[in-house]
C-alpha positions in Angstrom: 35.9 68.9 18.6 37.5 69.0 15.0 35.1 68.4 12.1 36.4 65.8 9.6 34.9 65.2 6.1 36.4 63.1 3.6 34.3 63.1 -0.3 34.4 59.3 -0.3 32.5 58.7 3.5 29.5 59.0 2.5 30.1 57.0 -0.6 31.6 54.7 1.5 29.1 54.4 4.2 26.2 54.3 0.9 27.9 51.6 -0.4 28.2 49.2 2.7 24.1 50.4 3.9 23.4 49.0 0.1 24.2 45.2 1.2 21.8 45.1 3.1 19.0 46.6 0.5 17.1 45.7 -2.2 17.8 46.7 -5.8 14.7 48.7 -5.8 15.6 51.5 -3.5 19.9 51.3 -5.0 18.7 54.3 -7.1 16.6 56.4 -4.7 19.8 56.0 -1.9 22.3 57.6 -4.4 20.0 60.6 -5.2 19.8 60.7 -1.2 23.7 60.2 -1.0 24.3 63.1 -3.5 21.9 65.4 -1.8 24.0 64.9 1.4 26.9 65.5 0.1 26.1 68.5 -1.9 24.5 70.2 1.5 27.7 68.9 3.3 30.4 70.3 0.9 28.5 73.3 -0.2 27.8 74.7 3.1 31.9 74.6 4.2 31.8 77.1 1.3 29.4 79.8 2.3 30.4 83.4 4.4 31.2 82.1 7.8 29.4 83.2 10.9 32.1 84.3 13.2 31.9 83.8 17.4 35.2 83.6 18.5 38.0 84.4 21.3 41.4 83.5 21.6 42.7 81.0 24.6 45.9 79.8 25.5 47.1 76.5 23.7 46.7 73.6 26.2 49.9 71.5 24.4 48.8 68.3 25.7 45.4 68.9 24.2 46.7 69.9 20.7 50.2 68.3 20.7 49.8 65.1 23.0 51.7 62.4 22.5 53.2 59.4 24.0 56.0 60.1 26.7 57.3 56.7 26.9 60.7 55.3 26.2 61.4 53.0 22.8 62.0 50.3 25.3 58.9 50.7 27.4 56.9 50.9 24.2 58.0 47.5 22.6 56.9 46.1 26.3 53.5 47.9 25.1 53.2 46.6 21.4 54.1 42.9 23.3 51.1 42.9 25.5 49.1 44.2 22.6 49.9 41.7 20.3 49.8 38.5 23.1 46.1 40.0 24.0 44.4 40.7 20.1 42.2 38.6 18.4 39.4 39.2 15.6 36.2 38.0 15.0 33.1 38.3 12.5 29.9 40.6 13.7 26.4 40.0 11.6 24.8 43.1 11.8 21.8 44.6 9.7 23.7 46.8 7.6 26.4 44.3 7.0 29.1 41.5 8.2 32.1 44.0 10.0 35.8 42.1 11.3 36.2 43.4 14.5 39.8 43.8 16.2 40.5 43.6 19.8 44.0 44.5 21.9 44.1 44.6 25.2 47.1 46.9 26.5 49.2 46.7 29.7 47.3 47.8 33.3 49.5 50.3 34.1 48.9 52.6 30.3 47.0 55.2 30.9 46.6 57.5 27.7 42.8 58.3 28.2 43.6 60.7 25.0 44.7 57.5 22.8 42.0 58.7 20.1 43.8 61.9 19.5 47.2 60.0 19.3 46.9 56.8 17.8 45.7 54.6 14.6 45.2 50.9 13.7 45.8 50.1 10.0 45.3 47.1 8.0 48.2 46.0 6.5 47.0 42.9 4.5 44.6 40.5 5.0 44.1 37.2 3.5 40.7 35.7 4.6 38.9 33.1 2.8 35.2 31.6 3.6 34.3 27.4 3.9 34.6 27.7 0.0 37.8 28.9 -0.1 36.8 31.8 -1.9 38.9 34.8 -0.8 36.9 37.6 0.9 37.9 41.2 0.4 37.5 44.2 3.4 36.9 47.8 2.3 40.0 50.3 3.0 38.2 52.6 5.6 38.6 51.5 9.2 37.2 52.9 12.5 39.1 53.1 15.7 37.7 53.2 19.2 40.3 53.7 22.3 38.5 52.9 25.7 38.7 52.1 29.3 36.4 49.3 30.4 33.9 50.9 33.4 35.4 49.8 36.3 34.6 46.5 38.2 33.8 45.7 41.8 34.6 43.0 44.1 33.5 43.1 47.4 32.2 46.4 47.2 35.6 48.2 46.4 36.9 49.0 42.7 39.4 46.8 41.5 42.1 49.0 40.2 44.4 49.0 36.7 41.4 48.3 34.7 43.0 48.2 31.2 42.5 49.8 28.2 41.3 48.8 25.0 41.5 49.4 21.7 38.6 48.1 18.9 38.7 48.2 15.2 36.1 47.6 12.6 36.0 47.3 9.1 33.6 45.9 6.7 33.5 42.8 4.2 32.4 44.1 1.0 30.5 40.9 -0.5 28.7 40.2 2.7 27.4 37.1 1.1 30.4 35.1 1.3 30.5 35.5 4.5 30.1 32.3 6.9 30.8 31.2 10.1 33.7 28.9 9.0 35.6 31.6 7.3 39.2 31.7 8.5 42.7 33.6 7.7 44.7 36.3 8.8 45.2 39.9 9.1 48.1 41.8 9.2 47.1 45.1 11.3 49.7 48.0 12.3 49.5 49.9 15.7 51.0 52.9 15.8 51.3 56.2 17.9 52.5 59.9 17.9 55.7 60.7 19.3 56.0 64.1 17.9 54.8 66.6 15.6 56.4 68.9 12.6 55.0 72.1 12.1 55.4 74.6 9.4 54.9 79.0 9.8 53.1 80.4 6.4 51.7 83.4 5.7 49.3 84.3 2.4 52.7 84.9 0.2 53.3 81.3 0.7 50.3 80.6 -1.6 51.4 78.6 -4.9 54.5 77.3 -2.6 55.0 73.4 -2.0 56.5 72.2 1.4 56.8 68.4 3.3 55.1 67.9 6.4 56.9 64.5 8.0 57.9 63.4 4.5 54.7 64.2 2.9 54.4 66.7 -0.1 51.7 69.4 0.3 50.8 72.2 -1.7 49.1 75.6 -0.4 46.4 76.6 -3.5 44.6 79.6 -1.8 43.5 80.9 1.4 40.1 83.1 2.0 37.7 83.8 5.0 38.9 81.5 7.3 40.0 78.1 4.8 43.0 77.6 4.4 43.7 74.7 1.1 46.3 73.0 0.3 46.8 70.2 -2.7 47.8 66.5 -1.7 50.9 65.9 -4.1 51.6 62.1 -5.8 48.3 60.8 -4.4 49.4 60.4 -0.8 47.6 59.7 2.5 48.7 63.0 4.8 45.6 64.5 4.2 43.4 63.3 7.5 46.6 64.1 10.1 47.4 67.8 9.1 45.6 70.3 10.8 45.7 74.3 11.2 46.5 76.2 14.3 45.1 79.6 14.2 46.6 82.4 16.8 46.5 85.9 17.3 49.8 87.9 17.9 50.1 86.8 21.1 50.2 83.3 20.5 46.8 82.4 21.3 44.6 79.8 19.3 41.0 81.0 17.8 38.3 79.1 19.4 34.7 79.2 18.9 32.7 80.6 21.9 30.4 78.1 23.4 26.6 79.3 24.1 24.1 78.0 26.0 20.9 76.9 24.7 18.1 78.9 24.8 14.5 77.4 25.4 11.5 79.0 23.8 8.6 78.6 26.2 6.2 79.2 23.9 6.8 76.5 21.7 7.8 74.8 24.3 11.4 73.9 22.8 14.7 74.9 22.2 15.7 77.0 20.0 17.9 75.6 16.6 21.4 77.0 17.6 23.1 79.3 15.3 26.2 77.6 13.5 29.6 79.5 13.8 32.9 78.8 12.2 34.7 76.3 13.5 37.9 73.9 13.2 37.5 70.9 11.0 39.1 69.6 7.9 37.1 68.9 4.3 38.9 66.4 1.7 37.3 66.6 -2.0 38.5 66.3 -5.6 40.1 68.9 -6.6 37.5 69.4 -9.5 34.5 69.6 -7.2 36.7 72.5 -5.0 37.2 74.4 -8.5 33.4 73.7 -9.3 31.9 75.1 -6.0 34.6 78.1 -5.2 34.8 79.2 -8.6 30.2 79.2 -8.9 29.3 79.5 -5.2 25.3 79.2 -6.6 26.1 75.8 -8.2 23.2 73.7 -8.7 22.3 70.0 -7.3 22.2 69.3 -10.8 25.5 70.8 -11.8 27.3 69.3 -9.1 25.7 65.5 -9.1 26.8 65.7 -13.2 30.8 66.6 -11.8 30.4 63.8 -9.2 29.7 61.3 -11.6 32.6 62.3 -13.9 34.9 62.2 -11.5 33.5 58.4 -10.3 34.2 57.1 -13.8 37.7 58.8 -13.4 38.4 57.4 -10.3 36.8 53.9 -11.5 39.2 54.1 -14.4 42.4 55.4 -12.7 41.8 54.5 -9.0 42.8 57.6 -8.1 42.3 61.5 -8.1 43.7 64.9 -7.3 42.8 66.1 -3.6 42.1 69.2 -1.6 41.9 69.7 2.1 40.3 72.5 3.0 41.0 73.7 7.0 39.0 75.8 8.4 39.1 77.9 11.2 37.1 80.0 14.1 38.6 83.0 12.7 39.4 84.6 9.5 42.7 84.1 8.6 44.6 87.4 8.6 48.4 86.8 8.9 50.6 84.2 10.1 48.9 80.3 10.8 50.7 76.9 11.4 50.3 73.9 9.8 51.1 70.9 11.9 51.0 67.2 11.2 51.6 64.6 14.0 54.6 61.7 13.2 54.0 58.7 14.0 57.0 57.6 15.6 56.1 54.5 17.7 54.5 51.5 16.2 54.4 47.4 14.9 52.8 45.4 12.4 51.4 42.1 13.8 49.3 39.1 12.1 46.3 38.4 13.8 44.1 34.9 13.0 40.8 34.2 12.6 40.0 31.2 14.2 36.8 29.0 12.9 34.0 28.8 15.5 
């Protein structure tokens, strides 16, 4: 499974834990969130432990996408969008909107979460007041099959699929149980991919990847980084196919865990390279590739600057950093899906 880190998640996820704290332990949580992050980030920097083989690409694994006709998928989008609704959840750490679309029995993409997104498009929600409630950007995605049901003692076939979004209110306070509105949400879903052939000469060389503008800045080990260009949001869909001359993809080798008997455990596994994608400033890159021994210190003073930058501008340079099984030694592809298939559709909340 890919690794994905984006700088702002845990900033993010800090943020929306902090609702549901006192002020008292605000500035103990951000000396925590820093720590994590610095560990996180720091460690995608060190020498790679390498424990890999090469396999034969399984396309549908790393290039699925839907194989349906534009006309079967509007009859898709129109049982989606007859069968959504949203609705509040109170939880501890905070008040989440929750989407729900129900799509037709017969689709059957048990890979959905490799191939499709929910977005929110707008959203204009108000509470009893009529004060208008705001939902952070970030949004999490769950495609599922419901387990399957019985009647009679037989299973009842065609169980549909799901698909669940949540995002979070950010002034959980205003919350209530009268709040009403709507949401504008867009489905959408792969239909192809665009892939690109570079080799270490193509560093310093810009290219598009389905419209978007991409930079590659440098390539060591097994990282591969490239520069987001205009501020755009490509970053979380490209991804790096590694292969040897024959065409084969570098995987990590799987190992089994070994238990110690005498402590009566088992035994911390060792961590090898893998694939996975890291999105930071561009300043924090330059900060921890340039001084690989950078202090907590050093790098907690950076992260502040570049808050107060972002703060100000509301926006910021970024690299993605890929990473691969393998070292890099000649030819890799970049690749970024296209999202071919997909609707906008306004969802209401109705008052309980």
């Amino acid at each position: 499974m890919k690794k994905q880190i984006t700088f702002l998640t845990i900033q993010i996820i800090t943020v929306m834990t902090l609702n549901a704290q006192s002020i008292d332990n605000i500035r103990k949580d951000s000396i925590e969130r820093y720590k994590i992050a610095y560990k996180m980030i720091k460690s995608d920097f060190d020498k790679p432990l390498y424990h890999y083989t090469y396999e034969n690409i399984d396309n549908q694994k790393e290039f699925g996408k839907i194989e349906l006709t534009t006309s079967e998928m509007e009859s898709v989008f129109d049982t989606l969008q007859a069968n959504s609704s949203i609705r509040i959840d109170k939880t501890k750490y905070g008040v989440n909107l929750n989407l729900s679309a129900k799509f037709p029995n017969n689709f059957n993409y048990m890979d959905l979460w490799r191939i499709g997104r929910v977005d929110i498009i707008n959203h204009e929600l108000y509470n009893r007041l009529s004060k208008k409630l705001e939902l952070y950007k970030y949004i999490s995605t769950n495609f599922r099959k419901l387990k399957p049901e019985y009647m009679n003692g037989k299973t009842v076939p065609n169980n549909p699929m799901y698909t669940e979004s949540q995002t979070r209110f950010k002034d959980t306070v205003d919350v209530d149980s009268l709040s009403y509105g709507t949401v504008e949400y867009e489905i959408t879903f792969v239909s192809d991919y665009e892939k690109i052939l570079l080799t270490k000469s193509d560093v310093s060389k810009s290219f598009k990847l389905n419209n978007d503008s991409v930079k590659l800045i440098d390539i060591f080990d097994n990282k591969v980084v490239l520069e987001e260009i205009n501020n755009q949001t490509c970053c979380t869909n490209i991804q790096l196919l590694n292969t040897d001359t024959n065409g084969r993809k570098a995987t990590t080798k799987s190992e089994p865990l070994v238990y110690d008997s005498i402590i009566k455990a088992y035994k911390e596994p060792v961590i090898y390279a893998k694939e996975g994608s890291l999105t930071l400033p561009k300043e924090v890159y330059q900060l921890i590739r340039n001084n690989p021994e950078v202090t907590l210190e050093e790098y907690i003073l950076m992260e502040k600057t570049i808050e107060k930058t972002i703060e100000k501008n509301k926006e910021y340079t970024k690299y993605i950093v890929l990473t691969s099984p393998a070292p890099i030694d000649s030819t890799f592809t970049i690749y970024s899906p296209n999202y071919g298939f997909g609707r906008q559709f306004t969802v209401k909340l109705k008052i309980k």
